[in-house]
Each structure stands twice: as structure tokens, then as C-alpha cells.
C-alpha positions as a Markdown table, in Angstrom:
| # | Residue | x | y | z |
|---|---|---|---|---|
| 1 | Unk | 32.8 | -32.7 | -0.6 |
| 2 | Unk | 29.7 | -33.8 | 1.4 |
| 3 | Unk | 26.4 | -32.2 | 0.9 |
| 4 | Unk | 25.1 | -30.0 | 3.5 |
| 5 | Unk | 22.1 | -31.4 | 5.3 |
| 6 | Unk | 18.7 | -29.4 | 5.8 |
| 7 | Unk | 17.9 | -29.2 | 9.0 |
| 8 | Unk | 14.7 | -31.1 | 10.3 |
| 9 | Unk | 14.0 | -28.9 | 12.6 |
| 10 | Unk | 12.5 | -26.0 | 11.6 |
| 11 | Unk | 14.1 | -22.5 | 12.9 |
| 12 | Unk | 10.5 | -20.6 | 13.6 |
| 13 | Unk | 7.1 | -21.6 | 14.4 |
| 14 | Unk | 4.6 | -21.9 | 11.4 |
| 15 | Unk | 1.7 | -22.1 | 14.1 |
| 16 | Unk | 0.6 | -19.7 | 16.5 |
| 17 | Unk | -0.4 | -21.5 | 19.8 |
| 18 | Unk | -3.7 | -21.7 | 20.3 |
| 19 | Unk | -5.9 | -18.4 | 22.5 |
| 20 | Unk | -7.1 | -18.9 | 25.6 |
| 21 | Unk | -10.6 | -17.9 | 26.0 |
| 22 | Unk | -9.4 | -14.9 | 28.2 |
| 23 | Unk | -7.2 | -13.7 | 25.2 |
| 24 | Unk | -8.2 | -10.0 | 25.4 |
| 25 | Unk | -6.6 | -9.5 | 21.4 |
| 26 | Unk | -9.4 | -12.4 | 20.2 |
| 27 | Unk | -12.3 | -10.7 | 22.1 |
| 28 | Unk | -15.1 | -9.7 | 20.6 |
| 29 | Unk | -14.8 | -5.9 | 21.7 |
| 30 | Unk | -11.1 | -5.8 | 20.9 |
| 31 | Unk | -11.8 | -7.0 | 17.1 |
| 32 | Unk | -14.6 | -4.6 | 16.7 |
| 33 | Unk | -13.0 | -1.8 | 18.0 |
| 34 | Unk | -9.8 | -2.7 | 15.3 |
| 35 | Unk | -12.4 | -3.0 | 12.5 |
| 36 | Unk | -13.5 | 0.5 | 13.4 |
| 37 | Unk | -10.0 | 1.5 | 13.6 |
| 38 | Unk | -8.9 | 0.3 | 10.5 |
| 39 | Unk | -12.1 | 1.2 | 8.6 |
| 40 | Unk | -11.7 | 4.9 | 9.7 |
| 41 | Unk | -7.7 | 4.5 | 8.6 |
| 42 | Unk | -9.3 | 3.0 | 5.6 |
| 43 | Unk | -11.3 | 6.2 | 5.1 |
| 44 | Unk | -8.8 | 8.9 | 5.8 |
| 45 | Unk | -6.5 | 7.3 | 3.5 |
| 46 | Unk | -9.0 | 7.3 | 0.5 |
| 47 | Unk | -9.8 | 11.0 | 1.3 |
| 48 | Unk | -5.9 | 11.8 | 1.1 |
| 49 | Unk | -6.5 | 9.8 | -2.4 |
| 50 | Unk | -8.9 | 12.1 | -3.4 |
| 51 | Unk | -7.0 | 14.8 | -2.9 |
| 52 | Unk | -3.8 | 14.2 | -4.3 |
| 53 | Unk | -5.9 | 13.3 | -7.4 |
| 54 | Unk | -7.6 | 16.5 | -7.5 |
| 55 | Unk | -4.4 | 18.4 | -7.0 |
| 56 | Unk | -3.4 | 16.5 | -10.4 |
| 57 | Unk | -6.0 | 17.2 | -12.6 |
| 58 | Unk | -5.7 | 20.8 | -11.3 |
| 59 | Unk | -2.5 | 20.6 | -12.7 |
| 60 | Unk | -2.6 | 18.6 | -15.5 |
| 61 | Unk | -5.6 | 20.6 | -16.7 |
| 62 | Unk | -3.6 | 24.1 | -16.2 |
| 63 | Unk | -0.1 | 22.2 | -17.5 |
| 64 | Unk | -1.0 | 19.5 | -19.7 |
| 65 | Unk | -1.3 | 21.3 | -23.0 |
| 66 | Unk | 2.1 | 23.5 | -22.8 |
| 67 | Unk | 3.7 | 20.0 | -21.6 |
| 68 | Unk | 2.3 | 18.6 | -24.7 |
| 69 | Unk | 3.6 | 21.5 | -27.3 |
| 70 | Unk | 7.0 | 21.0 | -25.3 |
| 71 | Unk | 7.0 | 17.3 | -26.3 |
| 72 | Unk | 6.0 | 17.9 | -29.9 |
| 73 | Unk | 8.7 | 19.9 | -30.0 |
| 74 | Unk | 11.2 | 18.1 | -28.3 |
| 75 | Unk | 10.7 | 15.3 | -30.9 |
| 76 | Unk | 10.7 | 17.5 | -33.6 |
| 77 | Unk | 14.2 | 18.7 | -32.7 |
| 78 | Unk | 15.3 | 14.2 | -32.0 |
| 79 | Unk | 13.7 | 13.8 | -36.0 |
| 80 | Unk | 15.4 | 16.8 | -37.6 |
């Protein structure tokens, strides 16, 4: 059986071409407004966060200790 060759040719391009000064995605304006963009993604993300987190504490505070007696006794029933 003959070993399979590797192609030397690769099948996609490792390198972008190069922007043309008139590249309206590399402008100056374009790349500011995305940092905006993705800071204030950045930012609603964090407060959704913040919220799921105080939803858990909520819950873990009103929960935590009858979810703790109910593992006691669960293992107290597995050691018997």
C-alpha cells in the first residue's frame, strides 16, 4: 500500500489580503463605533450577571439550609 501524500497546497488562506486604505471595516470611525458596541454588549451582559447571581443567593439564602438537613439526611439513610 502506498502512503497517501499531504497535499502542498494548502485548502484555505492563512492570510487575509491586505485593506485598502478605503476599507470602510478598518476605519477609524467604524472601529470606534464597534468598541462602543461591544463595550455596551460587554456591560449588559455583566448586568444580566449580576442578576442571575442575586437571584441565587436569594435562593440559596431562603433554600440552602433545608437543602443541607435534606443531605445530612440522605447520607444518614446511604450509612445506616
Amino acid at each position: 500500500m502506498a502512503p497517501s501524500r499531504v497535499s502542498q497546497q494548502p485548502n484555505t488562506r492563512l492570510y487575509a489580503e491586505k485593506s485598502t486604505a478605503d476599507d470602510i471595516l478598518n476605519s477609524p470611525d467604524f472601529l470606534k463605533r464597534k468598541i462602543d458596541v461591544l463595550t455596551s454588549d460587554v456591560a449588559a451582559v455583566d448586568e444580566k450577571i449580576e442578576a442571575a447571581n442575586k437571584v441565587y443567593e436569594d435562593n440559596k439564602a431562603e433554600w440552602g439550609p433545608q437543602l443541607e438537613n435534606l443531605r445530612k439526611e440522605v447520607r444518614s439513610w446511604i450509612n445506616f
